[in-house]
Biopython code that builds the backbone (N, CA, C, O; Angstrom):
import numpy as np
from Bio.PDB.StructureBuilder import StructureBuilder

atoms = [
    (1, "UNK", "N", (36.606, -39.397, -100.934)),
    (1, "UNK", "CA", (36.272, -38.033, -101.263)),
    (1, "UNK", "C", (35.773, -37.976, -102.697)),
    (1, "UNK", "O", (36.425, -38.647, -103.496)),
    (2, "UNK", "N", (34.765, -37.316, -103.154)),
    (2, "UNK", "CA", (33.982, -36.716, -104.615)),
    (2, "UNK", "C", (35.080, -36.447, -104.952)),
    (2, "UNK", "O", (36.046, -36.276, -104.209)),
    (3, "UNK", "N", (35.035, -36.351, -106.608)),
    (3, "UNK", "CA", (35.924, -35.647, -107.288)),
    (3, "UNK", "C", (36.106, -34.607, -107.817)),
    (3, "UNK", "O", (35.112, -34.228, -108.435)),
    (4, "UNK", "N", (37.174, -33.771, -107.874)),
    (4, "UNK", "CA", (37.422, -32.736, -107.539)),
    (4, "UNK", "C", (37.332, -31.881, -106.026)),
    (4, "UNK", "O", (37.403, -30.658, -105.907)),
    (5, "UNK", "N", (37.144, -32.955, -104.841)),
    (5, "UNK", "CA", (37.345, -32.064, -103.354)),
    (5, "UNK", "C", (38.360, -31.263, -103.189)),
    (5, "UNK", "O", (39.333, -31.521, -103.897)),
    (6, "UNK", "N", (38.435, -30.498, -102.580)),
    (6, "UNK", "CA", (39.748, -29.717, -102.183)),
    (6, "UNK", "C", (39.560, -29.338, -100.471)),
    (6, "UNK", "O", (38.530, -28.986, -99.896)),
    (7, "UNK", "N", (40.887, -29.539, -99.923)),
    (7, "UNK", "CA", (40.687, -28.822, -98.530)),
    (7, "UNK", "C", (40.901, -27.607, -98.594)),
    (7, "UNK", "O", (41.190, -27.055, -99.656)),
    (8, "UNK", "N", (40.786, -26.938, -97.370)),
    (8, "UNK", "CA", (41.436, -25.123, -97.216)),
    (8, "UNK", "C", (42.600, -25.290, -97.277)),
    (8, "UNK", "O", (42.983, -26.456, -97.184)),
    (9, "UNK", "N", (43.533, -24.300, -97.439)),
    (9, "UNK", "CA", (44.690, -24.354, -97.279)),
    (9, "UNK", "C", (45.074, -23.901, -95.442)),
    (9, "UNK", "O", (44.626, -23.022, -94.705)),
    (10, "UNK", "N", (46.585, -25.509, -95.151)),
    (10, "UNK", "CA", (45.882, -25.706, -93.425)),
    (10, "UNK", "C", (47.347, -25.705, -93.567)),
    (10, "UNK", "O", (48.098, -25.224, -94.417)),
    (11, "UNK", "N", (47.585, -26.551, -92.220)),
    (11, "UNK", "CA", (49.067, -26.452, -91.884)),
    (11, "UNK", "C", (48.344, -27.570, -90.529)),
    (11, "UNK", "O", (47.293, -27.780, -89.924)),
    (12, "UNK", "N", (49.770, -28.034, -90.623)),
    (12, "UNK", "CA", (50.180, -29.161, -88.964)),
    (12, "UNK", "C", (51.207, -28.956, -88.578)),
    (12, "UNK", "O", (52.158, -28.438, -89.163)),
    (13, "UNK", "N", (51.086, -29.538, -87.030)),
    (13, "UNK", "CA", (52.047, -29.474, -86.300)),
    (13, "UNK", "C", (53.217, -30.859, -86.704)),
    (13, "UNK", "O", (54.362, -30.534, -87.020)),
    (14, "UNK", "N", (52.986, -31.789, -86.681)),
    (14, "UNK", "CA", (53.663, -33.185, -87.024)),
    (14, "UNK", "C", (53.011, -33.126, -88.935)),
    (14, "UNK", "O", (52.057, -32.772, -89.626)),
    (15, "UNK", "N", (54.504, -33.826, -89.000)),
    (15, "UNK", "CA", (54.521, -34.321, -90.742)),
    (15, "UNK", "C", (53.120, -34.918, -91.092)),
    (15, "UNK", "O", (52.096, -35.132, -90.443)),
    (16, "UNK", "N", (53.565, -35.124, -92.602)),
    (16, "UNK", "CA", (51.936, -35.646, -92.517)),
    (16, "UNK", "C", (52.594, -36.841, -93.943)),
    (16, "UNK", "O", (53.387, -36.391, -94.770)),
    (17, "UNK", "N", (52.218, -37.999, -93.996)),
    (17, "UNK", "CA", (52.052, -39.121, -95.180)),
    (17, "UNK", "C", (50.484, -39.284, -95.782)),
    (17, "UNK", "O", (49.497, -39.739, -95.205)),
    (18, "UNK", "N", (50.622, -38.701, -97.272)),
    (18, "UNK", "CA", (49.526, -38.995, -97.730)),
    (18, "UNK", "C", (49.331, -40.380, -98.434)),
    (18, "UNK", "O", (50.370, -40.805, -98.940)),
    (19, "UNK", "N", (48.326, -41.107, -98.566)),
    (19, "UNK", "CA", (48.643, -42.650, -98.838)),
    (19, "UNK", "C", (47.447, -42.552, -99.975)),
    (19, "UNK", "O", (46.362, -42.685, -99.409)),
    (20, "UNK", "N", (47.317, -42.384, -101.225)),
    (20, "UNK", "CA", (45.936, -42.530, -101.687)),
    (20, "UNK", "C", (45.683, -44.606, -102.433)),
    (20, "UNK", "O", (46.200, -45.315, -103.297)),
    (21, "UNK", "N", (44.780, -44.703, -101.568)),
    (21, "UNK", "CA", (44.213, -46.409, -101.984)),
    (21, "UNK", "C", (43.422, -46.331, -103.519)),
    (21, "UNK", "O", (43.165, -47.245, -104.303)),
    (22, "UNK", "N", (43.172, -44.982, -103.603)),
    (22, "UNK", "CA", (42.256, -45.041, -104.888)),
    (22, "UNK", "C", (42.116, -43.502, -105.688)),
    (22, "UNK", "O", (41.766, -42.494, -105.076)),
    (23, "UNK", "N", (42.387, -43.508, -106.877)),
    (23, "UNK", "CA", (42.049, -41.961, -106.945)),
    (23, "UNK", "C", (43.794, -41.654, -107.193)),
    (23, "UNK", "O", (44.697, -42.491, -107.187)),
    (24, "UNK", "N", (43.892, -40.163, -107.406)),
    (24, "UNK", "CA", (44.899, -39.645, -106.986)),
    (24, "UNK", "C", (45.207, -38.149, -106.399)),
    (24, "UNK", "O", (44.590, -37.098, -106.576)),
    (25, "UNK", "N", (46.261, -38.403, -105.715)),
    (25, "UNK", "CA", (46.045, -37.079, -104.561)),
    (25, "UNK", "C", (46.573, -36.332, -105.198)),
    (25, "UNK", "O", (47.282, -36.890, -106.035)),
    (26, "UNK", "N", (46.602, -35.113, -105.246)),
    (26, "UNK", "CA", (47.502, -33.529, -105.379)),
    (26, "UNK", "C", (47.755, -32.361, -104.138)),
    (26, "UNK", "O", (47.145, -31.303, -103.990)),
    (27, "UNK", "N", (48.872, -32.928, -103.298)),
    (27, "UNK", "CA", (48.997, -31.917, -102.493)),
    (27, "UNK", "C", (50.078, -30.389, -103.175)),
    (27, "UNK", "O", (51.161, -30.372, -103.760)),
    (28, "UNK", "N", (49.007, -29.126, -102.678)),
    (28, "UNK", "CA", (49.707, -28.318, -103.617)),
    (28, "UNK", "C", (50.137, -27.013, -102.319)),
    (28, "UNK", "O", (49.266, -26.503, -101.615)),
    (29, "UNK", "N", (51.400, -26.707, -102.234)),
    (29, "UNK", "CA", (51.899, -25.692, -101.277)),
    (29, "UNK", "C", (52.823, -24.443, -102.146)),
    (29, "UNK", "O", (53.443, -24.555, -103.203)),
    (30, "UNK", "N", (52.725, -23.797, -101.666)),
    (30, "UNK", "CA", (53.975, -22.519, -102.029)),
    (30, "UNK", "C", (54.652, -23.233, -102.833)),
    (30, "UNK", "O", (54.141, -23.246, -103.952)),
    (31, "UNK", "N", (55.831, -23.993, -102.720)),
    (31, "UNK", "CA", (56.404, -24.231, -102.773)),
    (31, "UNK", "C", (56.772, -25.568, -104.301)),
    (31, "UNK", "O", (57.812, -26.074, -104.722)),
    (32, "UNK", "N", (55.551, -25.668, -104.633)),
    (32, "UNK", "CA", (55.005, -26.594, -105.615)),
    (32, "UNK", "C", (54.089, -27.260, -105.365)),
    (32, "UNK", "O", (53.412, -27.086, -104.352)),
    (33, "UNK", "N", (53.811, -28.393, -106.445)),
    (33, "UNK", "CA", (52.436, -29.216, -106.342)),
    (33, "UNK", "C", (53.150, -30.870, -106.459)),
    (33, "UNK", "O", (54.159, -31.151, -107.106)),
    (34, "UNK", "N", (52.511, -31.595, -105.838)),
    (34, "UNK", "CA", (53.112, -33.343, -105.697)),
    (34, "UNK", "C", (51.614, -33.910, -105.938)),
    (34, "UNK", "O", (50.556, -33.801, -105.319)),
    (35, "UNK", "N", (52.019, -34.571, -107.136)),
    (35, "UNK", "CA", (50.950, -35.800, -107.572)),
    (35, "UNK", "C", (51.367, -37.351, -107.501)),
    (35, "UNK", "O", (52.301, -37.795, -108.170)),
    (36, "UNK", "N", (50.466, -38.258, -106.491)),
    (36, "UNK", "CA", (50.386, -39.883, -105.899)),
    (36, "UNK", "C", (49.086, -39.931, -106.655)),
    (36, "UNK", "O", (48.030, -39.348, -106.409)),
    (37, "UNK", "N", (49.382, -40.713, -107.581)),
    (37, "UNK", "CA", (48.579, -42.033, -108.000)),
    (37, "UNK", "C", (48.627, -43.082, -106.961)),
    (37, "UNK", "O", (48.986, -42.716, -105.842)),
    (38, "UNK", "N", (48.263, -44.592, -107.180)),
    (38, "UNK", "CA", (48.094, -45.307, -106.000)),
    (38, "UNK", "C", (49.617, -46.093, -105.904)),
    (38, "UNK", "O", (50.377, -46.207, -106.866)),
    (39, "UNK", "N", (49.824, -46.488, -104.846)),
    (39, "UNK", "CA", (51.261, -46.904, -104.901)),
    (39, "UNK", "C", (52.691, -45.832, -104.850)),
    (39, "UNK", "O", (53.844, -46.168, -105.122)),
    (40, "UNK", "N", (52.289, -44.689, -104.489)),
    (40, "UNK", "CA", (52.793, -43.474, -104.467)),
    (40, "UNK", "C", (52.325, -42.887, -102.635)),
    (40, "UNK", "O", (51.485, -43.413, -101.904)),
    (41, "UNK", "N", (53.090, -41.830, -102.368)),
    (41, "UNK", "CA", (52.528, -41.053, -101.199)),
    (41, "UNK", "C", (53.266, -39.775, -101.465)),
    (41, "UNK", "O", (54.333, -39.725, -102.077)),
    (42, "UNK", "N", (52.519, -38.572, -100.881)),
    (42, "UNK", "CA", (52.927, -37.655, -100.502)),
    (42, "UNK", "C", (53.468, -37.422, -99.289)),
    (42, "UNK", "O", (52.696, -37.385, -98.330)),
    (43, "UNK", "N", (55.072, -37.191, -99.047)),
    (43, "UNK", "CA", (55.178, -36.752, -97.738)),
    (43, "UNK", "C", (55.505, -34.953, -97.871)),
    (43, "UNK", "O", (55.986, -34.293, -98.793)),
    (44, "UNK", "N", (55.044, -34.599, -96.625)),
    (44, "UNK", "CA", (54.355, -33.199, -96.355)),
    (44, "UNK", "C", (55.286, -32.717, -94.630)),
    (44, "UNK", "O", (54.653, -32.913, -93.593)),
    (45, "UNK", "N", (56.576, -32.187, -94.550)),
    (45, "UNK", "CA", (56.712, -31.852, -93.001)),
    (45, "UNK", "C", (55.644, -31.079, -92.327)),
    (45, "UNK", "O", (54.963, -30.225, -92.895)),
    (46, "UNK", "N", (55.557, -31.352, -91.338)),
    (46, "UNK", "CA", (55.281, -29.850, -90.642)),
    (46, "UNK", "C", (55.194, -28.531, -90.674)),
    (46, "UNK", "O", (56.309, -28.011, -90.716)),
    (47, "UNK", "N", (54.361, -27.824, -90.672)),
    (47, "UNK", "CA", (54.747, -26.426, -90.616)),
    (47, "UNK", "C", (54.872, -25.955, -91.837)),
    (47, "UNK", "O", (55.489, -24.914, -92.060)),
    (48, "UNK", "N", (54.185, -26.813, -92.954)),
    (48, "UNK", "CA", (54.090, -26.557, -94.298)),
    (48, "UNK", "C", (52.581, -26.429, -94.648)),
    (48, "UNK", "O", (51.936, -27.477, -94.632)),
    (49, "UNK", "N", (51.833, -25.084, -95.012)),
    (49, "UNK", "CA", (51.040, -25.071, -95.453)),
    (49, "UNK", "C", (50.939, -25.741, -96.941)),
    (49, "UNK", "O", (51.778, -25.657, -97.838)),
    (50, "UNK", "N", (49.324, -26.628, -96.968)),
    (50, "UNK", "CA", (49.337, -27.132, -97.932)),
    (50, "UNK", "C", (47.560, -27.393, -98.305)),
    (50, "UNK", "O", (46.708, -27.065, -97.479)),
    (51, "UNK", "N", (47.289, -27.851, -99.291)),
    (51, "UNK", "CA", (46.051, -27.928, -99.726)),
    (51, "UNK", "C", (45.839, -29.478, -100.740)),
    (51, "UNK", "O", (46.480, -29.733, -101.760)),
    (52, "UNK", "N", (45.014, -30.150, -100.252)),
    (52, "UNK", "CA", (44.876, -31.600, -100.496)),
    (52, "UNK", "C", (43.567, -31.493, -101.795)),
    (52, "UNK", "O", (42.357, -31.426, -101.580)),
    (53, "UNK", "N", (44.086, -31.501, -102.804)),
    (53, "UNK", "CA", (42.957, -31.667, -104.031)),
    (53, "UNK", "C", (43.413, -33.014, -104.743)),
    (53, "UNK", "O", (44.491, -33.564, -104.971)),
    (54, "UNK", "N", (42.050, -33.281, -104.987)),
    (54, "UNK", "CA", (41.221, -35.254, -105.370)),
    (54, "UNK", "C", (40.840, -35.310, -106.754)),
    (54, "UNK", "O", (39.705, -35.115, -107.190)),
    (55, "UNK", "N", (41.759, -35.560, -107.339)),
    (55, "UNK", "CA", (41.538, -35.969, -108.515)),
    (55, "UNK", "C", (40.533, -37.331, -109.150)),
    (55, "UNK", "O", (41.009, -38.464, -109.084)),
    (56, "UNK", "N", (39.570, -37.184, -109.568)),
    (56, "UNK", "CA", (38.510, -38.320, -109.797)),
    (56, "UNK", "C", (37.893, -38.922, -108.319)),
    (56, "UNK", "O", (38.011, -38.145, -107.372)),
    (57, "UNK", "N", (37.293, -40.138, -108.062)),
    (57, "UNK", "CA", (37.024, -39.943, -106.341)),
    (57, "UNK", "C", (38.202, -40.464, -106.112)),
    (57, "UNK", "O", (38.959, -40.993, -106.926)),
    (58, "UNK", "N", (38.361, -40.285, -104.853)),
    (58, "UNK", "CA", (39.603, -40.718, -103.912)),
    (58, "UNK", "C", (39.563, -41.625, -102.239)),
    (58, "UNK", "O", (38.706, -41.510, -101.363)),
    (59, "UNK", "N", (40.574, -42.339, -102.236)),
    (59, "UNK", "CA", (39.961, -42.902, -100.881)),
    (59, "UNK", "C", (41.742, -42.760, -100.285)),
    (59, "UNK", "O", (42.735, -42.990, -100.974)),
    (60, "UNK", "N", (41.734, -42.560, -99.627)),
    (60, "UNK", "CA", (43.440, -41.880, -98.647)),
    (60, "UNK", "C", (43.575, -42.331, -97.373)),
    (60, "UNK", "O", (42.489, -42.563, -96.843)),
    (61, "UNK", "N", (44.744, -42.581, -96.543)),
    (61, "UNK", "CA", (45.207, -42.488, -95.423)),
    (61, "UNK", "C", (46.727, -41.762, -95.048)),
    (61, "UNK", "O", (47.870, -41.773, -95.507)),
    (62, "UNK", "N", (45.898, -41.058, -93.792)),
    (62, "UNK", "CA", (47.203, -40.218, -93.614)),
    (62, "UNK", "C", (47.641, -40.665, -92.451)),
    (62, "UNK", "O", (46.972, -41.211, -91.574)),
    (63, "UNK", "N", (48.676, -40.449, -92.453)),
    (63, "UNK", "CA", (49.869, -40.946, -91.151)),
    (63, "UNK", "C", (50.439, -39.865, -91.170)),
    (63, "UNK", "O", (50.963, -39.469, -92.211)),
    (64, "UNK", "N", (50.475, -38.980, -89.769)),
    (64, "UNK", "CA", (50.745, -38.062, -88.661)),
    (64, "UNK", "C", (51.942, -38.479, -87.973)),
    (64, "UNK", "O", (51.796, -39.262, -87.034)),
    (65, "UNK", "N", (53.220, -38.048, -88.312)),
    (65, "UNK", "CA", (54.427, -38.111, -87.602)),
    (65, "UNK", "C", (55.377, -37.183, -86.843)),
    (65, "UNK", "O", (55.856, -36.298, -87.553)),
    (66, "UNK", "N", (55.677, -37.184, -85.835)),
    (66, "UNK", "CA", (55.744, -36.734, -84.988)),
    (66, "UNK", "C", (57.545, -35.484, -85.811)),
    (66, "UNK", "O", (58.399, -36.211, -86.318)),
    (67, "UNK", "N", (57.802, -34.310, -85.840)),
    (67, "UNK", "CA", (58.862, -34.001, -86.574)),
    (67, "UNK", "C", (60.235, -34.598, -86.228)),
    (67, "UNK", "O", (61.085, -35.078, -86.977)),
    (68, "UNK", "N", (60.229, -34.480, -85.227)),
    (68, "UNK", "CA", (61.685, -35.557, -84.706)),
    (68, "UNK", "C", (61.524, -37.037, -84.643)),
    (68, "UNK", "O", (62.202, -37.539, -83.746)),
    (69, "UNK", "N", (60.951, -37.716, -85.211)),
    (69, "UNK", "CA", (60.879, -39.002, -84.712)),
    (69, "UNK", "C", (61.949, -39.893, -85.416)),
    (69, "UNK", "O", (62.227, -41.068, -85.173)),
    (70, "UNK", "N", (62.624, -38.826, -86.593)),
    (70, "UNK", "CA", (63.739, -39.221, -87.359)),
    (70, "UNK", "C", (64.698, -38.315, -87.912)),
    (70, "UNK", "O", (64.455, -37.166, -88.283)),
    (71, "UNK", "N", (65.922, -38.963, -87.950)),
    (71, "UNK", "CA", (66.620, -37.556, -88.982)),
    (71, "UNK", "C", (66.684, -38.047, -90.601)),
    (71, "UNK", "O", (66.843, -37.400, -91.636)),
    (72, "UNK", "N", (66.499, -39.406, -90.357)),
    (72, "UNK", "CA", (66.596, -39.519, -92.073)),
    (72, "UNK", "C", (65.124, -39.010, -92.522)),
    (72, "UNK", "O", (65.025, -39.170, -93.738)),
    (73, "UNK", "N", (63.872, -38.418, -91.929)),
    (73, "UNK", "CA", (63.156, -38.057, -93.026)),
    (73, "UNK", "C", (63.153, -36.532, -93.301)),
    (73, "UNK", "O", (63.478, -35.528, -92.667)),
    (74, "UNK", "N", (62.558, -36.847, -94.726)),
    (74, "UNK", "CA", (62.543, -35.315, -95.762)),
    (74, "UNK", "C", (62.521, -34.520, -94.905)),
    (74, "UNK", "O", (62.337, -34.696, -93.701)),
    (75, "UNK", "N", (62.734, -33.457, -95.552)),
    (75, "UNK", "CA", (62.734, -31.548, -94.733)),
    (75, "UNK", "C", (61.720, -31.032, -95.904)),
    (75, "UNK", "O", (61.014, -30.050, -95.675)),
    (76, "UNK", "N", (61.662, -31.633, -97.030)),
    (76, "UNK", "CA", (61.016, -30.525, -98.241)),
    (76, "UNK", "C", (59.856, -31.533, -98.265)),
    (76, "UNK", "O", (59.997, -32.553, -97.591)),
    (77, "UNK", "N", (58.840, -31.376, -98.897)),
    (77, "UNK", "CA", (57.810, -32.080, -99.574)),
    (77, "UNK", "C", (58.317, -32.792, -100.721)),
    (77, "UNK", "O", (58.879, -32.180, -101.629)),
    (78, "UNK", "N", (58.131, -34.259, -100.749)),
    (78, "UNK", "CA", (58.414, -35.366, -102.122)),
    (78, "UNK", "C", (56.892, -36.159, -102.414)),
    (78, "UNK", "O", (55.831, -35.921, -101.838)),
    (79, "UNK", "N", (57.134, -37.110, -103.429)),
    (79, "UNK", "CA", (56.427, -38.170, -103.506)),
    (79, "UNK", "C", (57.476, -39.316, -103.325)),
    (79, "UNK", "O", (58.646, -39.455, -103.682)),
    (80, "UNK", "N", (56.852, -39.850, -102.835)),
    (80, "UNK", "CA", (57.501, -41.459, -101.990)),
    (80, "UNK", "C", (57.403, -42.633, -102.623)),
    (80, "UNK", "O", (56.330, -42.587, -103.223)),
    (81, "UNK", "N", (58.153, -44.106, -102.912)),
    (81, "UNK", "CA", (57.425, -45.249, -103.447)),
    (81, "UNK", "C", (56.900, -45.592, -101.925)),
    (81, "UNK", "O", (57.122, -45.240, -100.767)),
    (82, "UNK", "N", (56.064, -46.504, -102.661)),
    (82, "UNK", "CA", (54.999, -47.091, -101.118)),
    (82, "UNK", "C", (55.390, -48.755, -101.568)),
    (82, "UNK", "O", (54.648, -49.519, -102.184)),
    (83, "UNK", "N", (56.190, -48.921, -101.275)),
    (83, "UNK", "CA", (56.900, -50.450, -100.879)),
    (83, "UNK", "C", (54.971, -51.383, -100.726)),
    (83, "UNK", "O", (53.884, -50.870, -100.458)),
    (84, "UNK", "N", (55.292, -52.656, -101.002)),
    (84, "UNK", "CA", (54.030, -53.802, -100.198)),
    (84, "UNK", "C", (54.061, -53.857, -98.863)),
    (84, "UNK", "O", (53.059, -54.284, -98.290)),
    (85, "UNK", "N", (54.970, -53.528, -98.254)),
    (85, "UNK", "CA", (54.832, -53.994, -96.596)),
    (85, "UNK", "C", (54.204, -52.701, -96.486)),
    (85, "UNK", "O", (53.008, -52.645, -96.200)),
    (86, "UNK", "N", (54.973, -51.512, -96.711)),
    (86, "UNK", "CA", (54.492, -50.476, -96.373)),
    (86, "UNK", "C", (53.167, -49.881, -96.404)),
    (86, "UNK", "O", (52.647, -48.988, -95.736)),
    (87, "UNK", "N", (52.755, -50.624, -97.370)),
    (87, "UNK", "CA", (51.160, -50.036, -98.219)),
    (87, "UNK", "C", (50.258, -51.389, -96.697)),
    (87, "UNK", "O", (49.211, -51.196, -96.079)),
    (88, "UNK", "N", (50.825, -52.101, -96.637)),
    (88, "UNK", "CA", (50.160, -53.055, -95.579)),
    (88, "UNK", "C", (50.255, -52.754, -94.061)),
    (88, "UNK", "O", (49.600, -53.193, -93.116)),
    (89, "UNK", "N", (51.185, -51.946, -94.119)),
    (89, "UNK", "CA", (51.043, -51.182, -92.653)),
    (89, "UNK", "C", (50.268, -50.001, -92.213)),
    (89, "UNK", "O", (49.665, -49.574, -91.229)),
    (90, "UNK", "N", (50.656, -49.605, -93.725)),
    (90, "UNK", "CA", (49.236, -48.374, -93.877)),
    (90, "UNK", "C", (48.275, -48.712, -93.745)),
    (90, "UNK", "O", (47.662, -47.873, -93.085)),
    (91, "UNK", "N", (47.482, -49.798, -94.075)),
    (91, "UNK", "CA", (46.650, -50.158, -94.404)),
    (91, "UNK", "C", (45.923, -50.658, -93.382)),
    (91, "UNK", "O", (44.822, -51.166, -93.598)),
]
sb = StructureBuilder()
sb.init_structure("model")
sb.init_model(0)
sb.init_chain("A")
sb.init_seg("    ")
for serial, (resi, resn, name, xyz) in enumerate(atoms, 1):
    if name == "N":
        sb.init_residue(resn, " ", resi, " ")
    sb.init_atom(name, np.array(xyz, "f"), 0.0, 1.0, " ", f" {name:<3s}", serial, name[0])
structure = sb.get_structure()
């Protein structure tokens, strides 16, 4: 994504993992704003409106999770470490 993109402000049904490979993300909701540099992620539940702005260009992957697929994950919006395996599964 150019820098400075922004999406609309959206919402999903399943969580959402933001993964940025390059760049850094700013997902910003009601509720506050979460900044991932690389090696970082945004996680985002469900049913949380939010708006994805790109700081410098950006290159991202998101992973779509289903809301029950766990109880240990978040209920609120965080930033995450992104472990090496993890960044390689993303990947």
């Amino acid at each position: 994504y150019p820098p400075g993109h922004a999406s609309v402000r959206h919402t999903h049904r399943r969580s959402q993992l933001f993964y940025g490979t390059t760049g850094v993300v700013r997902v910003v909701t009601r509720d506050g704003t979460w900044t991932a540099p690389p090696y970082r992620a945004v996680w985002v539940p469900g049913g949380i409106e939010h708006q994805v702005v790109c700081r410098g260009a950006v290159a991202f992957r998101t992973l779509y999770i289903e809301p029950n697929a766990s109880p240990c994950l978040p209920e609120t919006c965080c930033v995450l470490d992104v472990s090496e395996l993890l960044r390689a599964l993303i990947l």
